[in-house]
N, C-alpha and C positions, 0 to 999 in steps of 0.2 A: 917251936915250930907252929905254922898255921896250915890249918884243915879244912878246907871246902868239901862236905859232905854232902850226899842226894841218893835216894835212892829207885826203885819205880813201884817195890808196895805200897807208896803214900807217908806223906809226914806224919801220922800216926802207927807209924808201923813197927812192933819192939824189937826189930832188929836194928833201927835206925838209932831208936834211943840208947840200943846197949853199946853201939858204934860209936854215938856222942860221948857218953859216959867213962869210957877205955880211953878213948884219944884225948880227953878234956883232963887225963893225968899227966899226959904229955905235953900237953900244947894249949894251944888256942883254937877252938873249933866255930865255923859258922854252919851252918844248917839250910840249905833251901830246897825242899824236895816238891813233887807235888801233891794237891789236893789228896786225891785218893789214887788207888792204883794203877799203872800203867804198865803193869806186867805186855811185853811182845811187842812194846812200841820203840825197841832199837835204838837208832840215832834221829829218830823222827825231827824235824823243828815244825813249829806251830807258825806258818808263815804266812798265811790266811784269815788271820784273826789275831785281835791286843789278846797280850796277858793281862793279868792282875795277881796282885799278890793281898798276903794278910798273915801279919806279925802274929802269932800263938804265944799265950802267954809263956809260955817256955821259952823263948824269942824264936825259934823254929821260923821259917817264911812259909808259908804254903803258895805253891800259883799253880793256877787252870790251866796247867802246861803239861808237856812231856819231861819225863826224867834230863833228857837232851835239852830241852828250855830252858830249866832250872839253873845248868848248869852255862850256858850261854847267855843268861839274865844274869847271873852271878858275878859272872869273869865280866862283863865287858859293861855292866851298869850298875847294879847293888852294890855292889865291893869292886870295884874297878882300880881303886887304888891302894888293894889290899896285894900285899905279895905272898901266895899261897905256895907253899912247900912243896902240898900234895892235896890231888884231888882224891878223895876215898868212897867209895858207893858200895849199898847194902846197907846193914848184913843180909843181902836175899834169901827171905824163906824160900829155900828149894834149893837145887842143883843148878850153876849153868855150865854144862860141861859136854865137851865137843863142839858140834856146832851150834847149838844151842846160844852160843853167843852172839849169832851173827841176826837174833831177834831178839836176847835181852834187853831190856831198857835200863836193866846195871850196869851191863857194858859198854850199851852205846851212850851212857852220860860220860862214864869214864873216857871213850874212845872221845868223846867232844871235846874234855880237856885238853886231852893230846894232844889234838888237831892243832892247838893254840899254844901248846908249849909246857903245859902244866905235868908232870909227872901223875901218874894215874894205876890205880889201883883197885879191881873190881871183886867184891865179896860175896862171897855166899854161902850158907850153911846148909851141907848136903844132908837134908831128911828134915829140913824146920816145914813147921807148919803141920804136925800132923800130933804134935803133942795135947794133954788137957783137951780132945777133941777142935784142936786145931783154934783153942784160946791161948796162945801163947802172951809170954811174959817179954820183958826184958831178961829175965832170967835165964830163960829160956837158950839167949847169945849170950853169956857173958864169958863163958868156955872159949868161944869163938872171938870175940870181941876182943879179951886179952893173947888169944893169940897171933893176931891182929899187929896191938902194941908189940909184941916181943917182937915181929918180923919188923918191927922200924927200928926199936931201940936194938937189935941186939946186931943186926945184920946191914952194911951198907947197901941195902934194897935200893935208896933214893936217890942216892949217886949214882947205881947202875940205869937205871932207869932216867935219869938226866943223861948218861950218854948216848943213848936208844933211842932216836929221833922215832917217833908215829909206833912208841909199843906199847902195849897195857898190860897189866900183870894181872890177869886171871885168877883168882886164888879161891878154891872150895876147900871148905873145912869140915870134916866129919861131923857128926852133929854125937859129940858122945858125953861119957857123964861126970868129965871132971878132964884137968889137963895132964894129967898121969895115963889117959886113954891114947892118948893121942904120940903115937911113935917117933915122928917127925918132919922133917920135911921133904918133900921129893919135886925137881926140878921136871916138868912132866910136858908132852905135846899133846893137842887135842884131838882126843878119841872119833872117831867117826861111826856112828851105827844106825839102821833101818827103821826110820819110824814104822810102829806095829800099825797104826788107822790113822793116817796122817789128815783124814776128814771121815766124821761121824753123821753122818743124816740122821732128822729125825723128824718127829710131825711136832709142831707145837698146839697148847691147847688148844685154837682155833684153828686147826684142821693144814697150817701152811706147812710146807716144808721149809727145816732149818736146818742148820749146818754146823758144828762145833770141832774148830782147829786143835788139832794137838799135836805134843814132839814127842808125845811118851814113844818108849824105842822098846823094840823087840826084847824080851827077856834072853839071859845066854845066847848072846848076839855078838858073835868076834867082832872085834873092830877093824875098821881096816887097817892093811901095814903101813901106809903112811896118809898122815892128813889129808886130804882135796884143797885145806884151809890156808896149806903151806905155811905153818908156823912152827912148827919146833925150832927153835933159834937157842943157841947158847947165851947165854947172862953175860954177856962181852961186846965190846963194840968189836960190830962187823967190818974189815979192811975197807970196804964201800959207805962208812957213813951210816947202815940201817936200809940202803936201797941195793936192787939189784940183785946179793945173794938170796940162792933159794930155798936155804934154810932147812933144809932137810934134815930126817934123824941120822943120814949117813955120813953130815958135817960135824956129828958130835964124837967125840970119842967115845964116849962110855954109853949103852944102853939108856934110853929113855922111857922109862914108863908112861902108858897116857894119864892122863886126870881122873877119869872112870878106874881106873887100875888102883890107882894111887890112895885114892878116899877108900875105897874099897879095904883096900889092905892096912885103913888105918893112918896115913897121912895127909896133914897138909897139900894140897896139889898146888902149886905154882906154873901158871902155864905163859910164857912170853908169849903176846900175839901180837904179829906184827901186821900193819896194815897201810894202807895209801903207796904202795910201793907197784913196779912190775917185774916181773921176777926174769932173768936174764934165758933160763929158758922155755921160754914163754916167748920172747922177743927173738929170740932164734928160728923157732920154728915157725912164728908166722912172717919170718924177715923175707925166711924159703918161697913163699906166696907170693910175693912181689918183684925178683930180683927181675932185673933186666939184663 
């Protein structure tokens, strides 16, 4: 198999390298993420300014880009005539979980794969970054990293997601201390809840006022009953191709837990998100608007 990795901590980032190291048992992996972090910049492109890039002796690429650049410099000029399997992004220190993804820059590399045809799959380690004072290792993912591997080797994930036109597969992983922690996996929709200060003012040392964005969410915060995000979708192709149906948890048979739910109580979350589509009723209700 080949591997097109990226993530938006930065090409130094040791969830990146514990990503390379797991997949590079399976496969063939290439690497091109950006300079330094680009955590909240989504599916940004950089359409205003050249890249550039610069080979790491690791062979790693770095470029002055977006997580979304990387992956768009990738596919369509770096390796253009490379046939990649799967795009894989992360391992993110931190959670992306709910809507949260709808401003990762692990998602939105991932979501750019998509867009173009690549199978795609978005990582993240729910609680990194806070270990050794927040000096993490590669060690640090490697829990996560092979369990990574096992969701390709063990489970036909990449043929589901080959017939899932515009899905990405979400995936946060507990952040625990050996893979005997970890329960297993749960097919999950994404949680919705209240950011606690969704903007922080403050004075900085020279007297200006400044502003600092956050998602952090209300603690013992219900989520809601169903996503805003409209994604809970079954691991199947939909009668429609991937367009149209609206995907709800009430299309599922069996109960869905969210992603917040899921890590929480100890699993893998896998969440389909499905995206570039319009949802049937959607198109209903503003059809009512117009009729004549």
């Amino acid at each position: 198999m080949k591997f097109l990795i990226s993530n938006d901590d930065g090409v130094h980032a040791p969830g990146l390298l514990a990503l390379f190291q797991a997949l590079s048992t399976i496969g063939e992996v290439v690497v091109v993420a950006p300079n330094d972090e680009q955590s909240g910049y989504a599916s940004a492109l950089s359409v205003s300014k050249p890249l550039h890039t610069h080979q790491l002796p690791s062979g790693f690429v770095a470029v002055n880009g977006t997580p979304a650049d990387c992956i768009h410099l990738a596919l369509h000029e770096l390796h253009r005539d490379m046939e990649f399997n799967c795009v894989i992004t992360g391992i993110n220190s931190g959670a992306n979980l709910g809507q949260d993804v709808m401003f990762s820059g692990t998602f939105g590399a991932a979501l750019t794969a998509q867009l173009f045809g690549i199978p795609a799959i978005a990582t993240s380690l729910v609680g990194g970054g806070v270990k050794n004072g927040g000096q993490e290792s590669a060690d640090d993912y490697k829990v996560a990293a092979n369990e990574i591997v096992k969701l390709l080797t063990d489970t036909p994930i990449l043929d589901t997601l080959k017939s899932l036109p515009y899905h990405v597969l979400n995936v946060n992983i507990p952040d625990v201390g050996s893979a005997d922690d970890i329960r297993g996996r749960k097919i999950t929709s994404l949680a919705h809840k209240q950011i606690a200060q969704p903007v922080r003012h403050m004075i900085d040392p020279r007297g200006r006022d400044a502003y600092w964005l956050s998602l952090r969410k209300r603690k013992n915060d219900e989520c809601m009953e169903e996503s805003p995000l409209d994604t809970a979708a079954p691991l199947s192709r939909p009668k429609d191709g991937g367009f149209g149906s609206d995907g709800k948890c009430g299309d599922i048979a069996t109960p869905v837990m969210t992603d917040d739910q899921a890590v929480v109580a100890g699993y893998v979350s896998l969440s389909p998100v499905r995206l570039h589509h319009t949802p049937t009723v959607a198109l209903a209700q503003f059809s009512t608007l117009f009729r004549h």
